[in-house]
PAMI-205041 format. One record per residue (C-alpha): residue number from 1; x, y, z. Coordinates in steps of 0.25 Angstrom, whole numbers, padded with zeros to 4 digits. Example, Ala and Ser with C-alpha at 12.3 -4.5 7.8 and 13.67 -1.06 7.14 Angstrom:
% residues 2
k,east,north,up
1,0049,-0018,0031
2,0055,-0004,0029
This chain:
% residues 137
k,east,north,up
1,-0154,0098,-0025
2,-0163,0109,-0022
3,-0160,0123,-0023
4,-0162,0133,-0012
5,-0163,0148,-0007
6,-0154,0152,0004
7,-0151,0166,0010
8,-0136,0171,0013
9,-0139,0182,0026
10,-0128,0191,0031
11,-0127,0194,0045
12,-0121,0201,0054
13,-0111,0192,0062
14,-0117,0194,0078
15,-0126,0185,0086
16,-0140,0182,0084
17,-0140,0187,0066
18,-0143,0174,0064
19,-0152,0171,0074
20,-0161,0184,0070
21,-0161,0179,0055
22,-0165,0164,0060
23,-0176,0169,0068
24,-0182,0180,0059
25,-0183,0168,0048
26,-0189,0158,0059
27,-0200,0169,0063
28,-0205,0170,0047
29,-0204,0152,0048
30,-0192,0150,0039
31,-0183,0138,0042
32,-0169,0139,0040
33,-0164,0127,0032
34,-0151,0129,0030
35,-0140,0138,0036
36,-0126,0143,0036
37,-0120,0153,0042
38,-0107,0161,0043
39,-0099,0172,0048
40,-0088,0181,0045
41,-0083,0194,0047
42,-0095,0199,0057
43,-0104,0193,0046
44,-0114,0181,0045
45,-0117,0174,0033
46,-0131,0165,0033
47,-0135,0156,0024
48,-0148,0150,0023
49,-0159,0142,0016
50,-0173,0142,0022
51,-0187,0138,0020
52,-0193,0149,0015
53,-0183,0159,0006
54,-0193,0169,0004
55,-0197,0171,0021
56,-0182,0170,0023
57,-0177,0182,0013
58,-0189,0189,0019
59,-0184,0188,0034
60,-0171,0191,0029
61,-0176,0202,0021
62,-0184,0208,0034
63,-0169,0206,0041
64,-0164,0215,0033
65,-0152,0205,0030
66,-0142,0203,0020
67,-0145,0190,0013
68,-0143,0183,0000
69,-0152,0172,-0007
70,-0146,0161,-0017
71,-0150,0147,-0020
72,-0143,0136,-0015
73,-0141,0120,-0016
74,-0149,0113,-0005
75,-0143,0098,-0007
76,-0148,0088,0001
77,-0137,0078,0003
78,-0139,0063,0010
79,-0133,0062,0023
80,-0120,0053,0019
81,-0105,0055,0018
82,-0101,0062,0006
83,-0114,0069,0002
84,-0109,0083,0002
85,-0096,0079,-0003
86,-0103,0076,-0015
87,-0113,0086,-0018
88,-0101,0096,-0018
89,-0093,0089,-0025
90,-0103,0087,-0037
91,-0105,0103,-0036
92,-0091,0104,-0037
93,-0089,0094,-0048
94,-0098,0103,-0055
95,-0089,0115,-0052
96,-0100,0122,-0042
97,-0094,0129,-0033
98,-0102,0127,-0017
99,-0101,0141,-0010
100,-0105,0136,0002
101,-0113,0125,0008
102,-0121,0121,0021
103,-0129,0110,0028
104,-0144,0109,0031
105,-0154,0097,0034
106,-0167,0095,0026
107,-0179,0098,0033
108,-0184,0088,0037
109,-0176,0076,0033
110,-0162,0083,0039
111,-0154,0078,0025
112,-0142,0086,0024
113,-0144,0098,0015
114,-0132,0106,0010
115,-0134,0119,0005
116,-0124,0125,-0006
117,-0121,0138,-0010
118,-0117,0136,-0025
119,-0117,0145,-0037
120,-0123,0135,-0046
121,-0134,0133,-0037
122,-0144,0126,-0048
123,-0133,0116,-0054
124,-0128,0114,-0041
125,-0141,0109,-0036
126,-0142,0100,-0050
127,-0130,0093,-0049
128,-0131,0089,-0034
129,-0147,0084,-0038
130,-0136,0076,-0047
131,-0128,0070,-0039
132,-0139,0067,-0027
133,-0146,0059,-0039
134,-0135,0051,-0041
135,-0131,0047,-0028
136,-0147,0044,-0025
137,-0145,0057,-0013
């Protein structure tokens, strides 16, 4: 499975945060391809994977927002019952630890795509290549 880069913004917790971030990447042609976001406490926490890292921390930068960058699992899964029970419980089997996950399509063949959020990010992304070899995935 392919390793990727995604950014974890904070942001205040009012409307139209996340539609000002959205648009100020849109303007400089990046394409969000994954996203999760959250809320607590009058704070919103974003996570995303786009196209293009290096225009993304550059808008973000120009922002002036509070972001974070890590590398994360981008696992392409085949669309049929028991695919993500799988691929966590091989990471589990081998004692890492999922942090958080969320759902995305590929572009342009919309197959599932789960991101993890994973310490181990490199074995992570070894052992479910593992496993999609050996259910032919």
């Amino acid at each position: 499975m392919p390793t990727t880069k995604e950014f974890t913004i904070q942001l205040e917790d009012r409307p139209g945060t996340l539609g000002k971030v959205c648009r100020a990447l849109a303007d400089r042609g990046v394409n969000i391809l994954a996203f999760q976001a959250s809320s607590s406490e009058g704070r919103s926490q974003v996570h995303l994977v786009a196209d293009n890292p290096t225009i993304t921390k550059s808008v973000l930068d120009s922002q002036g927002l509070t972001f974070t960058e890590a590398d994360v699992i981008q696992a392409k899964l085949a669309h049929r019952g028991g695919e993500l029970a799988r691929a966590a419980s091989r990471l589990g089997e081998a004692k890492i630890n999922i942090n958080y996950a969320y759902c995305a399509a590929e572009v342009g063949t919309n197959a599932p795509l789960v991101i993890f959020g994973v310490a181990e990010v490199g074995r992570g992304a070894t052992i479910l290549d593992q496993a999609a070899a050996a259910t032919g995935s």
